[in-house]
KELUMPA-470655 format. One record per residue (C-alpha): residue in three letters; residue number from 0; x, y, z. Coordinates in nm, 4 decimals, always signed. Example, Ala and Ser with C-alpha at 12.3 -4.5 7.8 and 13.67 -1.06 7.14 Angstrom:
KELUMPA-470655
+------+-----+----------+----------+----------+
| type | seq |     east |    north |       up |
+------+-----+----------+----------+----------+
|  ALA |   0 |  +1.2300 |  -0.4500 |  +0.7800 |
|  SER |   1 |  +1.3670 |  -0.1060 |  +0.7140 |
+------+-----+----------+----------+----------+
This chain:
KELUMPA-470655
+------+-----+----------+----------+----------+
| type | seq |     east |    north |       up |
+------+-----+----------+----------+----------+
|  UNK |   0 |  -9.1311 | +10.2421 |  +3.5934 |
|  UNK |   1 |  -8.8742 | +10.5032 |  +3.8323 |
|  UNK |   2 |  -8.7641 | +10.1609 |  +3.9957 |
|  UNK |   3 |  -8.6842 |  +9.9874 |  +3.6586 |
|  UNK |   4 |  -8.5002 | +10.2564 |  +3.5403 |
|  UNK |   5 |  -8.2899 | +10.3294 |  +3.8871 |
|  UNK |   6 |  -8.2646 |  +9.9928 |  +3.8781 |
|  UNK |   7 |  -8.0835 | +10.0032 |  +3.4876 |
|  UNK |   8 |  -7.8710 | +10.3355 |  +3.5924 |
|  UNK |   9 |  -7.7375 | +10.1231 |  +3.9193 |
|  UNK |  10 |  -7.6309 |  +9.8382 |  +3.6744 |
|  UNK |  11 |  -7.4630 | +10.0531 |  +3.4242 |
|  UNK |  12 |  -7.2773 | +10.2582 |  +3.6783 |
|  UNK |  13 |  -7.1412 |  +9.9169 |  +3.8266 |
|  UNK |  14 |  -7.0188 |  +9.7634 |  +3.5206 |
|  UNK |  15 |  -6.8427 | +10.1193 |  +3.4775 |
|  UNK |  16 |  -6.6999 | +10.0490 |  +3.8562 |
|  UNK |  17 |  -6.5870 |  +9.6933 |  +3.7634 |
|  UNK |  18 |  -6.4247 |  +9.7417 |  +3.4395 |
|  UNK |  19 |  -6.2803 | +10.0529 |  +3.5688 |
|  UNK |  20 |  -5.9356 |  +9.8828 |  +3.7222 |
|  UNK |  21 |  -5.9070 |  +9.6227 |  +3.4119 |
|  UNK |  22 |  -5.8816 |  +9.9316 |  +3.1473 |
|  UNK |  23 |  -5.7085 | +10.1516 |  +3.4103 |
|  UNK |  24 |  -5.4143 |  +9.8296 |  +3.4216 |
|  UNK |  25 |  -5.0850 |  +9.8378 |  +3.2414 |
|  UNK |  26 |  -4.8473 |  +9.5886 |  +3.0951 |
|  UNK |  27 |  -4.5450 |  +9.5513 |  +3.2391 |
|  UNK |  28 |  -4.2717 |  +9.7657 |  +3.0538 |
|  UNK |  29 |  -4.0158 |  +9.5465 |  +2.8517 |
|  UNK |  30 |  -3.7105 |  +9.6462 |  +3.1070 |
|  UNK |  31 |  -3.8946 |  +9.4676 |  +3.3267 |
|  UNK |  32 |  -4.0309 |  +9.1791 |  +3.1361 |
|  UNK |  33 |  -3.6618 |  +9.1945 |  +3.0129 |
|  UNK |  34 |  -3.4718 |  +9.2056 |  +3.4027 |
|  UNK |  35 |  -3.7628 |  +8.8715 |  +3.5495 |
|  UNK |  36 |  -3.6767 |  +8.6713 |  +3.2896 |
|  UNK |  37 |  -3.2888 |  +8.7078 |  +3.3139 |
|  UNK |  38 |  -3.2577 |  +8.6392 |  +3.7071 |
|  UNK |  39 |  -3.5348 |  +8.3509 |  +3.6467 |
|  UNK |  40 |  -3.2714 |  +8.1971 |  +3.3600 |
|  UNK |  41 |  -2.9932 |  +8.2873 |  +3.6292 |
|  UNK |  42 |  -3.1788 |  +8.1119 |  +3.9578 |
|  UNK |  43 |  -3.2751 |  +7.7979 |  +3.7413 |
|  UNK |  44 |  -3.0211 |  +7.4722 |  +3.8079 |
|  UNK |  45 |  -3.1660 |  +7.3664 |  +3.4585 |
|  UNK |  46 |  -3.0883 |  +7.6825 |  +3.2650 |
|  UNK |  47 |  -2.8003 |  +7.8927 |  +3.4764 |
|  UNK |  48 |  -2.5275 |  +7.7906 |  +3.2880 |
|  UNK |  49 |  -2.6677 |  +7.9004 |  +2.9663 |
|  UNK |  50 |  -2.5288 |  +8.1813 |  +2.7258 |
|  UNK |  51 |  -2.8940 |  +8.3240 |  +2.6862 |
|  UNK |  52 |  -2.9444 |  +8.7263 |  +2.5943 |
|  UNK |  53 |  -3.3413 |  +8.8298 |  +2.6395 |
|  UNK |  54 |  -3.4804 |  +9.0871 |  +2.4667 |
|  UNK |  55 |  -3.8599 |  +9.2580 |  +2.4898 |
|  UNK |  56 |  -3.9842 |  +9.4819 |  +2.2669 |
|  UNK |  57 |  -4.3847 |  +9.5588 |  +2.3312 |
|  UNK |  58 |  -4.3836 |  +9.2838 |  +2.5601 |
|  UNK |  59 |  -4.2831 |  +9.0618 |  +2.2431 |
|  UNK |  60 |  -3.9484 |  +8.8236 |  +2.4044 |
|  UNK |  61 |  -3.6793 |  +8.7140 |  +2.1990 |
|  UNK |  62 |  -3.4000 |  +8.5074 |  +2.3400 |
|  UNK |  63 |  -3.0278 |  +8.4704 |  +2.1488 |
|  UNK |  64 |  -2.7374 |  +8.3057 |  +2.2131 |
|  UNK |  65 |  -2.6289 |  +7.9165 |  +2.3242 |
|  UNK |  66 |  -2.8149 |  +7.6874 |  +2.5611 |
|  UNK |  67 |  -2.5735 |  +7.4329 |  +2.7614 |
|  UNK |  68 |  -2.8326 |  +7.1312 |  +2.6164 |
|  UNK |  69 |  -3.1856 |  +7.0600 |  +2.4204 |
|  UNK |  70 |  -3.3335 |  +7.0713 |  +2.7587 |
|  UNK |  71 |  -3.1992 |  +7.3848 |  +2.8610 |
|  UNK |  72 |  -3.2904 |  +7.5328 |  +2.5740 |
|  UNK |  73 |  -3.6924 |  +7.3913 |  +2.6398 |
|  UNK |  74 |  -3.6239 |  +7.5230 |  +2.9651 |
|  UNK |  75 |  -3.5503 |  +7.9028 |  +2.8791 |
|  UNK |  76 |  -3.8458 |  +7.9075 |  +2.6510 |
|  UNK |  77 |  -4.0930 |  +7.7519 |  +2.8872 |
|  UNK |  78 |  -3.9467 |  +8.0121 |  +3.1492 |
|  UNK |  79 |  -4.0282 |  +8.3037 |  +2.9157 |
|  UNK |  80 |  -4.3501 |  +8.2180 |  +2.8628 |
|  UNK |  81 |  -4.4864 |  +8.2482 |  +3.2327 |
|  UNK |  82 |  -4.3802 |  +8.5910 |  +3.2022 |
|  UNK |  83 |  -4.6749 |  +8.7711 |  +3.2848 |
|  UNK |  84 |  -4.7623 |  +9.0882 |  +3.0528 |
|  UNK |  85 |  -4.5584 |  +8.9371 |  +2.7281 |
|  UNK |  86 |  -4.7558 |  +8.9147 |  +2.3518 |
|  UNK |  87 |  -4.5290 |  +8.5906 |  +2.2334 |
|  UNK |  88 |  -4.2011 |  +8.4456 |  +2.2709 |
|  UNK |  89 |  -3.9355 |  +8.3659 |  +2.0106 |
|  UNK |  90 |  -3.6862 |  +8.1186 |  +2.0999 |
|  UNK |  91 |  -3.3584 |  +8.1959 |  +1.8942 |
|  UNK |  92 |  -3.1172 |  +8.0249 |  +2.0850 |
|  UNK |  93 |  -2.8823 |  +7.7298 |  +1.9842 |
|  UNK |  94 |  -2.7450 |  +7.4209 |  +2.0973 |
|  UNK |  95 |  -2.3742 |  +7.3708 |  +2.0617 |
|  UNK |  96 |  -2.2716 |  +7.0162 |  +1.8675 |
|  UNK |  97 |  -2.1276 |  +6.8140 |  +2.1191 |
|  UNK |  98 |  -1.7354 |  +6.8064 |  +2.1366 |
|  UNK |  99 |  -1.5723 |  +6.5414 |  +1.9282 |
|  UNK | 100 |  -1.4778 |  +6.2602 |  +2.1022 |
|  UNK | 101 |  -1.1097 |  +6.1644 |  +2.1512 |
|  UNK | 102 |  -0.9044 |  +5.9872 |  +1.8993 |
|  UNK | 103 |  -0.7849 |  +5.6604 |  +1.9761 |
|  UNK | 104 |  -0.4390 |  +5.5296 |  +2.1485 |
|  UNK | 105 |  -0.2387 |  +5.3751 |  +1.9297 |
|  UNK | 106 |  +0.0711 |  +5.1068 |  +2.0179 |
|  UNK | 107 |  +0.2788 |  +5.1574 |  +1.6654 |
|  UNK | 108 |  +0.4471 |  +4.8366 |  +1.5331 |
|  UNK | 109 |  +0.7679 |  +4.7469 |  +1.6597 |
|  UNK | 110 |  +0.7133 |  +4.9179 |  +1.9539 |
|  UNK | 111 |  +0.8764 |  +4.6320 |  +2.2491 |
|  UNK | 112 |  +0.6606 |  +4.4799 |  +2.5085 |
|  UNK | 113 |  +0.8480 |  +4.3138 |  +2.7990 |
|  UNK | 114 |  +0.7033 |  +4.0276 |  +2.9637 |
|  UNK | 115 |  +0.7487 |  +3.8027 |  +3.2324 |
|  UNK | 116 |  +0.6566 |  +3.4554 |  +3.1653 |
|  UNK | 117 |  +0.3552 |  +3.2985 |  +3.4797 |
|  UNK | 118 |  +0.5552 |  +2.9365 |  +3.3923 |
|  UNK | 119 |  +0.8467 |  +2.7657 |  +3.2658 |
|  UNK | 120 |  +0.9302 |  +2.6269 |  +2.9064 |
|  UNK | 121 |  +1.1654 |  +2.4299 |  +2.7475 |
|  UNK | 122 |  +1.2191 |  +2.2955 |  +2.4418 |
|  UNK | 123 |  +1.1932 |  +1.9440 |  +2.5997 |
|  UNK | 124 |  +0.9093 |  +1.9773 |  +2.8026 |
|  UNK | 125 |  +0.6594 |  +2.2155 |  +2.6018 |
|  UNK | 126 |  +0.4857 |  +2.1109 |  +2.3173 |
|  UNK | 127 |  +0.4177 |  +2.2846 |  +1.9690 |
|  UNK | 128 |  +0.0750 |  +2.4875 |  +1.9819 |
|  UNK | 129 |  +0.0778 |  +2.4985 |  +2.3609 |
|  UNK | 130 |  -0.0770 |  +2.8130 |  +2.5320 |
|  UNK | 131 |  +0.1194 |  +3.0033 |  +2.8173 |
|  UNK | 132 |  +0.0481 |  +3.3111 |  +3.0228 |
|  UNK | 133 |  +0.2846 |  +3.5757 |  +3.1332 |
|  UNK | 134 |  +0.2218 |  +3.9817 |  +3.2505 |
|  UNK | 135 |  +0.3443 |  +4.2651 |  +3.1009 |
|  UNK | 136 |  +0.7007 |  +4.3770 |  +3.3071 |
|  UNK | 137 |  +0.7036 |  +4.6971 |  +3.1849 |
|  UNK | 138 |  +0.4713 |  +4.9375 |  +3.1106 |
|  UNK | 139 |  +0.3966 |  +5.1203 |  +2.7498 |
|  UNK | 140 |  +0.3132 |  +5.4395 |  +2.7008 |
|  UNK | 141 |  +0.2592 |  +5.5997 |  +2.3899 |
|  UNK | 142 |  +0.2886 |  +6.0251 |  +2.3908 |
|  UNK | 143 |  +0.3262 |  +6.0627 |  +2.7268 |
|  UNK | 144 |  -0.0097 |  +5.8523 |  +2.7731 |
|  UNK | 145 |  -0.0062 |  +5.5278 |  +2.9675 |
|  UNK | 146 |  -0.1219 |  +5.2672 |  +2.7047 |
|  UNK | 147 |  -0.0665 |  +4.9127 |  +2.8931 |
|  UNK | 148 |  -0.0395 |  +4.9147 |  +3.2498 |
|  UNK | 149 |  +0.2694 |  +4.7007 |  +3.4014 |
|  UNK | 150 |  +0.0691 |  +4.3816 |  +3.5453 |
|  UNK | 151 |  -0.1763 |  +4.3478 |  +3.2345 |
|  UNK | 152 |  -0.2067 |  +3.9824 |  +3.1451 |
|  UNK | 153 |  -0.0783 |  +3.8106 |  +2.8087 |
|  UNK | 154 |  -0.1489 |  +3.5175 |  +2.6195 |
|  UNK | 155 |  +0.1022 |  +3.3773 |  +2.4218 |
|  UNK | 156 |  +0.1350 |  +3.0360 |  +2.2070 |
|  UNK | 157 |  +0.4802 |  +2.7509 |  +2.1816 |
|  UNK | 158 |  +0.5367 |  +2.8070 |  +1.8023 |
|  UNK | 159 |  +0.7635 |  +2.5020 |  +1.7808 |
|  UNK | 160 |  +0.9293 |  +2.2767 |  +2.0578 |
|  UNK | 161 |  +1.1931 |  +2.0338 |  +2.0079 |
|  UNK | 162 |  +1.3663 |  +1.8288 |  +2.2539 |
|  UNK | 163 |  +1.7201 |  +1.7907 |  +2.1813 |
|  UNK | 164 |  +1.9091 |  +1.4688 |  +2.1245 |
|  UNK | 165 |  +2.2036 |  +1.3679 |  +2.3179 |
|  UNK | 166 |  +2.4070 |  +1.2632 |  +1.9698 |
|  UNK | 167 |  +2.2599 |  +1.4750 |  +1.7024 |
|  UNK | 168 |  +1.9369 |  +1.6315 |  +1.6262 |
|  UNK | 169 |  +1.8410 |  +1.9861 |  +1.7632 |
|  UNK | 170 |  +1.6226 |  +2.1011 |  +1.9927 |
|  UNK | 171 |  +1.4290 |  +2.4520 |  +1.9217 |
|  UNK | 172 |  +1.2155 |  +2.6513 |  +2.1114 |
|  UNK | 173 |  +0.9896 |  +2.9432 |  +1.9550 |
|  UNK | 174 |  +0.7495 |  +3.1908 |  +2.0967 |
|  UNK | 175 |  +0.5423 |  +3.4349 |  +2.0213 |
|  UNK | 176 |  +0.2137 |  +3.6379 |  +2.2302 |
|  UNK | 177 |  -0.1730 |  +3.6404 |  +2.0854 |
|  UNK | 178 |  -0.3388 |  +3.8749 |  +2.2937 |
|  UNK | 179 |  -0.3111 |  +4.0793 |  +2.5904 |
|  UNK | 180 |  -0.6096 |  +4.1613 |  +2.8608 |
|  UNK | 181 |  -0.5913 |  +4.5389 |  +2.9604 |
|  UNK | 182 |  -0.8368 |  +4.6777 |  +3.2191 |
|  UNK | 183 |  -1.0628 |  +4.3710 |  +3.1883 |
|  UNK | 184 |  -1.0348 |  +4.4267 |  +2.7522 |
|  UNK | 185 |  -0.8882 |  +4.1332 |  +2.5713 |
|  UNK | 186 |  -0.7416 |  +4.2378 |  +2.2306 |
|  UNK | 187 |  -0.5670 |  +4.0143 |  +1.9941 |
|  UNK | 188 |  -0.1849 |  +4.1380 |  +1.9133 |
|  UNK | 189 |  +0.0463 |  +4.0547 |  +1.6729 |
|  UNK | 190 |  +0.4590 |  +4.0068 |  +1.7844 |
|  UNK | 191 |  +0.7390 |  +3.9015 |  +1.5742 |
|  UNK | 192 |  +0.8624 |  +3.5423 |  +1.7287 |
|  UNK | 193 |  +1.1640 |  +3.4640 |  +2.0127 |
|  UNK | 194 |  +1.3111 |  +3.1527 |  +1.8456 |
|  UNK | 195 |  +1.6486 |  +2.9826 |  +1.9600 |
|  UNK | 196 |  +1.7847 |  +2.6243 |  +1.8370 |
|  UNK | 197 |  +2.0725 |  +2.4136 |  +1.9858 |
|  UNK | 198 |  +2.2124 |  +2.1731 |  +1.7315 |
|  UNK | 199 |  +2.5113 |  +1.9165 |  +1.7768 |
|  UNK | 200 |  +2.6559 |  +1.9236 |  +2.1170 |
|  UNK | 201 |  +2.5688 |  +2.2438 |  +2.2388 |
|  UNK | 202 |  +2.6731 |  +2.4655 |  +1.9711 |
|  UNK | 203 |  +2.3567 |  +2.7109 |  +1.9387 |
|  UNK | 204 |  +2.2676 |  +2.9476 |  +1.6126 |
|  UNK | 205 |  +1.9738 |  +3.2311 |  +1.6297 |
|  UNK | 206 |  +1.6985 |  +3.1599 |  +1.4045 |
|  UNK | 207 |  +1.5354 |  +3.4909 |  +1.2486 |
|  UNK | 208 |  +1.1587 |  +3.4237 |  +1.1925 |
|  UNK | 209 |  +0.8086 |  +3.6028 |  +1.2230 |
|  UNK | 210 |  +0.7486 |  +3.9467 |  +1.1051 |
|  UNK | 211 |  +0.6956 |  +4.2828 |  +1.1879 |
|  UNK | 212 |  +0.9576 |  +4.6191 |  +1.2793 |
|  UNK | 213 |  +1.1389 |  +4.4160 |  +1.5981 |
|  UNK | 214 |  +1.1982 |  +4.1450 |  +1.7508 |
|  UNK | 215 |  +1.3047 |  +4.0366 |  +2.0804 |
|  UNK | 216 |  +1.5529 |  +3.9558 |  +2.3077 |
|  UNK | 217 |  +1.5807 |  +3.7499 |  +2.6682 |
|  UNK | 218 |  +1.6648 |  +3.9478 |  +2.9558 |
|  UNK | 219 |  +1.5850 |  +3.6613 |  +3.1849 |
|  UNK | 220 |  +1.7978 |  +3.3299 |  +3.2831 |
|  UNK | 221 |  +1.8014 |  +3.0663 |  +3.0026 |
|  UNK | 222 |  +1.9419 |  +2.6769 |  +3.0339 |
|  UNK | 223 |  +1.9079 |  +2.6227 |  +3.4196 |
|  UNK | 224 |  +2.1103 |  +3.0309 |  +3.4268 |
|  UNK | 225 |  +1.8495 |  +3.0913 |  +3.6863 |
|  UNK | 226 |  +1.6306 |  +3.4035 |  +3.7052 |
|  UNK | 227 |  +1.7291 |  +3.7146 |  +3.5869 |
|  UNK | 228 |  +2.0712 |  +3.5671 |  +3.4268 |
|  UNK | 229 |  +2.2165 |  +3.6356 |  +3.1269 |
|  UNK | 230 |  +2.0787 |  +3.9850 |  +2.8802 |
|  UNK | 231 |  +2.0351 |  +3.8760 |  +2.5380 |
|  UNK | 232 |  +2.0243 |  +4.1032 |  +2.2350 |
|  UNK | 233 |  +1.7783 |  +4.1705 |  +1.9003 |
|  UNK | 234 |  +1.8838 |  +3.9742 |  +1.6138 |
|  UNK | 235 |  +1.7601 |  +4.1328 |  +1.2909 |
|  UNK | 236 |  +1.4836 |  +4.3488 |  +1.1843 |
|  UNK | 237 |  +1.2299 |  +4.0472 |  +1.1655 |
|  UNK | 238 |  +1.2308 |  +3.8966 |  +1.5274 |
|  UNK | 239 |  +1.4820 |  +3.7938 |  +1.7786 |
|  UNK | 240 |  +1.5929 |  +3.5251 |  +1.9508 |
|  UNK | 241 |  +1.6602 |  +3.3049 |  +2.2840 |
|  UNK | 242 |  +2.0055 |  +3.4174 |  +2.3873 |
|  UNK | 243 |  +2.2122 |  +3.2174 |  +2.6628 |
|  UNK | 244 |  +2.4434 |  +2.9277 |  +2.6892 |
|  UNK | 245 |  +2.4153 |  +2.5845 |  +2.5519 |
|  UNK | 246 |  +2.6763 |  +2.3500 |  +2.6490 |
|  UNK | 247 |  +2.6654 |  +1.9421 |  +2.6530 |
|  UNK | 248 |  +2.3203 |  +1.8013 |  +2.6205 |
|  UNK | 249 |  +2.1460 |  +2.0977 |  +2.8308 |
|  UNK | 250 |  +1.7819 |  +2.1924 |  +2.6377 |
|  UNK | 251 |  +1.6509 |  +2.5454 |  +2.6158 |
|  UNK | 252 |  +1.4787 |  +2.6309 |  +2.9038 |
|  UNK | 253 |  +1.2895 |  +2.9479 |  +3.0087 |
|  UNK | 254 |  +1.2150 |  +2.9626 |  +3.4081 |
|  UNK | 255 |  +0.9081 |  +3.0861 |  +3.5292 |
|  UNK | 256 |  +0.9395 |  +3.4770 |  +3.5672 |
|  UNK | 257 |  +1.2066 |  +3.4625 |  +3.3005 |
|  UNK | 258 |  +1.1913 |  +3.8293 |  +3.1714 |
|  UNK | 259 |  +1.1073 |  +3.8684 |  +2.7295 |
|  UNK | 260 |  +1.1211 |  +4.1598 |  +2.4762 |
|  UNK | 261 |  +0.8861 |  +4.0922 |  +2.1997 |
|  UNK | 262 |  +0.8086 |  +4.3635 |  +1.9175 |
|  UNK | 263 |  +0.4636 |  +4.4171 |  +1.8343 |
|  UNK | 264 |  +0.4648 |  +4.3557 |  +1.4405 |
|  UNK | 265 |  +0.1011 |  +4.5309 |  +1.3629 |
|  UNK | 266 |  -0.0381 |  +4.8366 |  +1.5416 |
|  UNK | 267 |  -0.2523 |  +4.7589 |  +1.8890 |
|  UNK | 268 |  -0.5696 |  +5.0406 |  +1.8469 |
|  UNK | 269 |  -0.6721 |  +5.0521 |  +2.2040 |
|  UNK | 270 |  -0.9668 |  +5.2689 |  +2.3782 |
|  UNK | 271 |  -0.8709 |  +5.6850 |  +2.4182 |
|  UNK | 272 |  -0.7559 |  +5.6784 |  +2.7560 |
|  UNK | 273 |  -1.0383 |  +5.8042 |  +3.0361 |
|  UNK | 274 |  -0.9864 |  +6.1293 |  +3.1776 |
+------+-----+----------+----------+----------+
């Protein structure tokens, strides 16, 4: 019976012993809770460049202010709940919208686009309909922002051809461009139209078709004038024409490399440029 109850007093005094250091323990006080959590949020790539304030108050956390993403804001949470010592955690923190994104660039109508043309026409050797390429001379810029690069392809179309006869008849020649390629983007444009028709024996008269706020003009050489001969002029507010001189039986010829001025006639929306 004395063993037994040695035996009891030797248990009880060693639970005593044992529970002795859990009940003696304290929680961490909330500055310190408070100062972990902040260099942890600081030290974290995921989280450091967060607007966080923490906050403990009997070891309950509260975190305010903006997280850089969704993620960063998972992040700070999931880092204040490791804290060791803390009752609960309550996230407050938001996520900034995301900036808006930047407007678009915007070529207004009858701004000019000068081309050079990648092969020759004539009004006796094209044909009405016929497709021909050229790149852009010049570039455009639109608020101090470069809008279409000089080189950028262009697509254009013969709007009428018509060879001249040696006694009577005229011959005409009129152009206009359908799209234009810029960094690898095709985009359909709208220009007024270059026309030009010789009639009688040379004698010449400016034809004003197409639409739009401008024309164009020829800066190039015109009727065997030879490359860069000869600066023609806008005609009118609805398009220009194919300036030079006609004399004898000569048609109305455009080298390759011959230098144009059309006027876009709609706007050209094109991609904000990348910064």
């Amino acid at each position: 019976m004395r063993t037994t109850f040695q035996s009891a007093i030797s248990a009880a005094i060693a639970c005593v012993l044992l529970s002795f250091p859990i009940g003696c323990s304290k929680r961490p006080s909330d500055d310190t809770i408070t100062k972990d959590i902040q260099a942890k949020v600081a030290a974290d790539p995921d989280t450091k460049d967060s607007n966080v304030t923490v906050a403990a108050k009997d070891g309950k956390v509260t975190l305010t202010g903006t997280a850089s993403s969704t993620a960063a804001q998972q992040k700070l949470e999931a880092i204040a709940r490791q804290e060791p010592g803390i009752s609960g955690v309550e996230n407050q923190t938001a996520v900034p919208p995301p900036p808006p994104p930047p407007p678009p660039l915007v070529v207004p109508a009858g701004t000019d686009l000068v081309i050079s043309l990648g092969q020759s026409l004539s009004s006796k050797n094209s044909q009405s309909g016929q497709s021909f390429l050229a790149t852009v001379a010049q570039p455009v810029t639109v608020g101090g922002l470069l809008a279409i690069p000089k080189g950028s392809s262009v697509t254009g179309t013969v709007l009428t051809a018509k060879e001249k006869g040696k006694i009577k008849g005229e011959g005409q020649l009129s152009l206009t461009l359908r799209s234009i390629t810029i960094n690898g983007q095709t985009y359909q444009i709208q220009t007024g139209a270059l026309d030009s028709t010789v009639k009688g024996k040379g004698k010449r008269t400016a034809v004003a078709t197409g639409g739009g706020a401008a024309g164009g003009a020829l800066i190039g050489g015109i009727a065997g004038g030879g490359k860069g001969a000869g600066i023609g002029a806008l005609v009118g507010a609805g398009a220009g024409f194919l300036g030079g001189t006609f004399t004898g039986n000569k048609q109305i010829e455009l080298p390759t490399e011959t230098v144009l001025t059309f006027g876009f006639a709609a706007p050209l929306t094109l991609p904000p440029p990348s910064q």
